[in-house]
N, C-alpha and C positions, 0 to 999 in steps of 0.2 A: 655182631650188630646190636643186640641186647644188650650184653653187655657195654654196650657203649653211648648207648640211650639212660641207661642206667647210671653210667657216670652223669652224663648231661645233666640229668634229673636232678642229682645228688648234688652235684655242684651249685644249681637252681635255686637248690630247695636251701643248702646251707648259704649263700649270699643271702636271701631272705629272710631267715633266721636272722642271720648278721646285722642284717637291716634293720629288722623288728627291734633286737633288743640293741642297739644305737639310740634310737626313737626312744623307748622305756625309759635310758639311761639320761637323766641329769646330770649336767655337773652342780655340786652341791654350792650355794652360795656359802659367800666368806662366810665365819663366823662371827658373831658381834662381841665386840669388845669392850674393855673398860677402860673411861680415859680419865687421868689426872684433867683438872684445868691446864697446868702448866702443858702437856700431851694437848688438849684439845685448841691451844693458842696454836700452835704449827699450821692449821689447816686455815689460816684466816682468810688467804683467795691472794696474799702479798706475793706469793711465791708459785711463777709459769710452770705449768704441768704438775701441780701437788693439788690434790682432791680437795674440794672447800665443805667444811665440818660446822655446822650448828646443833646446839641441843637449844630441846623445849621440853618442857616437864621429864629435865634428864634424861631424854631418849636424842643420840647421836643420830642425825640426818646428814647424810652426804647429799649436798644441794649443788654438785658439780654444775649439774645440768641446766642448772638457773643460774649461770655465771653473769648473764647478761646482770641480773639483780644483785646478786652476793660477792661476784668477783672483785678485786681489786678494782677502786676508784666509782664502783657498781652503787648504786642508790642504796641499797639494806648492807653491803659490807661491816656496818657498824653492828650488825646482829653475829655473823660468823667468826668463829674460832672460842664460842664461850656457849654456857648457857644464856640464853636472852629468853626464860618466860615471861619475866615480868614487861619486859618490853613488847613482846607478843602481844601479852593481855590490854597492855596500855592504846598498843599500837603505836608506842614511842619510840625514837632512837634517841631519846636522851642518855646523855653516858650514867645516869646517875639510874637510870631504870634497864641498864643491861647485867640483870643479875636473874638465879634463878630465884630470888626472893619474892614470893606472892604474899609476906604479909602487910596488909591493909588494901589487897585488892577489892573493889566491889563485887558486888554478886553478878552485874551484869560486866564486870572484867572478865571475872573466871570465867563466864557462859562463851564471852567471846574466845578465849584461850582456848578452853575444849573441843569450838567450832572450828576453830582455825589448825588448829593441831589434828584434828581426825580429818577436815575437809582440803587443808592443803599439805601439811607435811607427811603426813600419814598415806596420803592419796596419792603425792607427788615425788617423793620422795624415797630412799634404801634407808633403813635401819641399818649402823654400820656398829653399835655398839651404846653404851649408858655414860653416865656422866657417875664419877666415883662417889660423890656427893648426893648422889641416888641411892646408893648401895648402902654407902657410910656412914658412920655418926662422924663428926667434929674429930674425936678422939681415936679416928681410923678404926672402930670395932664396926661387925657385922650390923647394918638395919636390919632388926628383927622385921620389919613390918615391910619391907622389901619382897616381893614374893615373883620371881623373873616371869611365873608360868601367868599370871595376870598381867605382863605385859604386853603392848602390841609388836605382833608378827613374832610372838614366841615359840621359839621348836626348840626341846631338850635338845637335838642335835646338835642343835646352832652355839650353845652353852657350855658344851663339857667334849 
């Protein structure tokens, strides 16, 4: 009879365990990637059931979940599949300001981009990866001034 309490127990006590460390255990999100332009046009929102891809200050947002806005024929679609800061900052979908070019933005552009980038993409949105052109000079060598662990939702894990 002991002994058979004692199974019970044991049995008890390891589903428990089992349980505990299930609960502990994450699964580890995807890790972030790097995309060409050419790589980041695929994700425009033209194409049913493919994930819709925008960057802003070269950080890849997967905005699936704002299909209503980004999707195919969606009001902002002209922002997904590229970098659009400058169009962020602008708050324009002119095609001539979907680039990640911020030269000659104002100082109250850029205040707007930082606000808009920490309070909606940032807040709203998966980091699924950077824009090459982040990373990159022109001439495909390393940006020295690049530095992954300053950027947002960074984990060496996530990287290597």
């Amino acid at each position: 009879m002991a002994t058979a309490r004692f199974c019970v127990l044991f049995i008890i006590l390891a589903v428990a365990l089992a349980e505990d460390a299930k609960v502990k255990h994450k699964t580890a999100p995807k890790p972030v990637r790097l995309f060409t332009e050419e790589e980041l046009q695929r994700y425009d929102g033209s194409e049913e059931g493919q994930p819709i891809y925008m960057a802003v200050k070269g950080v890849v947002f997967d905005v699936t979940k704002g299909k209503e806005f980004y999707g195919k024929d969606a009001p902002y679609n002209a922002l997904v599949g590229k970098d659009s800061t400058r169009a962020v900052a602008k708050m324009s979908l002119d095609p001539a300001d979907l680039t990640s070019d911020t030269t000659g933005l104002t100082e109250e552009q850029l205040k707007s981009l930082d606000s808009i980038f920490e309070g909606t993409y940032k807040a709203k949105y998966p980091i699924v990866g950077y824009s090459a052109s982040r990373i990159l000079n022109e001439d495909g060598s390393p940006n020295k001034d690049f530095k992954p662990e300053d950027q947002p939702h960074f984990q060496i894990k996530d990287e290597f």
